[in-house]
C-alpha positions in Angstrom: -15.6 -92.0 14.0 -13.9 -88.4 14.3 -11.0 -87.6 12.5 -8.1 -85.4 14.9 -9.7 -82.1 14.1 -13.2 -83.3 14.9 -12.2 -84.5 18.3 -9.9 -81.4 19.0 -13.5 -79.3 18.0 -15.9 -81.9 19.9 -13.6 -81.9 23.0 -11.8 -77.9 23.1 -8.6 -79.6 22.5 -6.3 -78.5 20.3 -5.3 -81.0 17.8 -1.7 -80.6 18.7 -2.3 -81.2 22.4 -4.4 -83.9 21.4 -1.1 -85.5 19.5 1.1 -84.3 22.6 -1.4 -86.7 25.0 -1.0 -89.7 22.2 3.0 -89.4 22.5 2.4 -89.3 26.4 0.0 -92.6 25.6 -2.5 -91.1 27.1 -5.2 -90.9 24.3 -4.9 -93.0 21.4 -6.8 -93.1 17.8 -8.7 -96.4 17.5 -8.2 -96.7 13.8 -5.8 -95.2 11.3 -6.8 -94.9 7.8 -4.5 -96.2 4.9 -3.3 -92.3 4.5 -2.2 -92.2 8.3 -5.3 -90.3 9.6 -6.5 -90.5 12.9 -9.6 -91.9 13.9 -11.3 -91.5 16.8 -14.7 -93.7 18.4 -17.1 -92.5 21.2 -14.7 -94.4 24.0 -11.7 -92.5 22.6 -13.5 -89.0 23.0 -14.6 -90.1 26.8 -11.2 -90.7 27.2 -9.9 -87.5 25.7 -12.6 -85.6 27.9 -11.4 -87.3 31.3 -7.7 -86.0 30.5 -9.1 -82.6 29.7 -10.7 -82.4 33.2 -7.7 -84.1 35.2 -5.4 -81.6 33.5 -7.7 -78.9 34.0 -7.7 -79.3 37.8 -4.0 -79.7 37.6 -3.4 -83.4 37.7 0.4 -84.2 35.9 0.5 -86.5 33.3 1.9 -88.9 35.5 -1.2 -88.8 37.6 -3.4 -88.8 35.0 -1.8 -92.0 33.4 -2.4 -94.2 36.6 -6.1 -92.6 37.1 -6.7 -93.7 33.3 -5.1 -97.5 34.3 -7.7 -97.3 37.8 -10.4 -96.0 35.4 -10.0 -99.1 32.8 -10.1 -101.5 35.8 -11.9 -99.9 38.5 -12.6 -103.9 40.0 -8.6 -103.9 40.6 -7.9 -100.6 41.7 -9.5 -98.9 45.7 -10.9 -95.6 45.9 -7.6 -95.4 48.1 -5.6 -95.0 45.1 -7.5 -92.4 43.7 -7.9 -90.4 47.0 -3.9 -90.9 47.3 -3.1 -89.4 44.1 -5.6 -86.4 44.8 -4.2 -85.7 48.1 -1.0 -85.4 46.6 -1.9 -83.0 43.9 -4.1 -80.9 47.1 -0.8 -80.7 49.0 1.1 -79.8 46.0 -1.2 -76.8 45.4 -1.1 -75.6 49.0 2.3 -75.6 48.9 2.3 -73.8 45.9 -0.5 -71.2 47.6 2.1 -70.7 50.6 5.0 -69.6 48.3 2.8 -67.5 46.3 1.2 -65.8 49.5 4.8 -65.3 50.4 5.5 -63.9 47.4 2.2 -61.3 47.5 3.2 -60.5 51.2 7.1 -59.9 50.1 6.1 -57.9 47.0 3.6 -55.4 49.2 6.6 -54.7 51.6 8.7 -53.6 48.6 5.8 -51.5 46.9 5.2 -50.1 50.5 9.0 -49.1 51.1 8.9 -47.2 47.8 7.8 -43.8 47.3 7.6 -44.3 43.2 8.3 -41.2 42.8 9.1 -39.5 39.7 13.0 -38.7 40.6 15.7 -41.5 39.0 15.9 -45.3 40.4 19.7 -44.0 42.0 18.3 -45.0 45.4 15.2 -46.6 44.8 14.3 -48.8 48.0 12.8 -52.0 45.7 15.9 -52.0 43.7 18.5 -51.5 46.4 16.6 -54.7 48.5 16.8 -56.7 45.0 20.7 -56.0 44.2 20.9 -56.6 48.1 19.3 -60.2 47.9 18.1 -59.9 51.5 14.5 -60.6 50.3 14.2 -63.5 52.9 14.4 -60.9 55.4 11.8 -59.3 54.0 9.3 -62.3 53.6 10.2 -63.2 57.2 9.6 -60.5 58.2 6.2 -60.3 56.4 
């Protein structure tokens, strides 16, 4: 049995994310001592691990909540499931790479429009597009 800080150090957790996951009821202690300490088996620090690596490859806690309840019964759950949520989180991230690419595109047009000279910002092309707001134009045009 581990206590908090012993799972936080076994699994590179902090112990405060670790307390942040049991109020999501993601990870719970098995035991609790008589003091109120935390106690932790070999299941509980599988199950710690798994929501390091589901959050590490982005999964929300939501998702990770309904991969734990597949992963405790597998026998009621399809690999559909699982492939659903994941394809969900894929399309969320290439949504997210589209914006940012618009975003990098948008921001190279503005750096390229500039000279960055050393004279005052008075008519300085990034600014004057910023007060302006017509940045759309700029990403369409990108």
């Amino acid at each position: 049995m581990l206590k908090i800080s012993e799972l936080a150090a076994k699994t590179g957790l902090t112990a405060h994310t670790i307390r942040f996951y049991e109020k999501h009821g993601l990870i719970s202690a098995s035991e609790r001592s008589e003091a109120g300490y935390r106690y932790y088996n070999e299941a509980d620090i599988r199950r710690a691990e798994f929501v390091k690596t589901a959050r590490n490859i982005g999964f929300s806690l939501e998702d990770i909540s309904q991969l734990l309840s597949i992963r405790v019964d597998k026998t009621s759950h399809s690999c559909q499931e699982v492939t659903d949520i994941t394809q969900h989180k894929l399309d969320e991230v290439n949504a997210k790479l589209e914006e940012l690419r618009s975003m990098q595109n948008t921001l190279q047009i503005l750096l390229k429009s500039c000279c960055g000279g050393p004279e005052n910002a008075t008519h300085c092309s990034i600014m004057e597009a910023l007060e302006a707001g017509d940045l759309k134009k700029t990403r369409s045009a990108a």
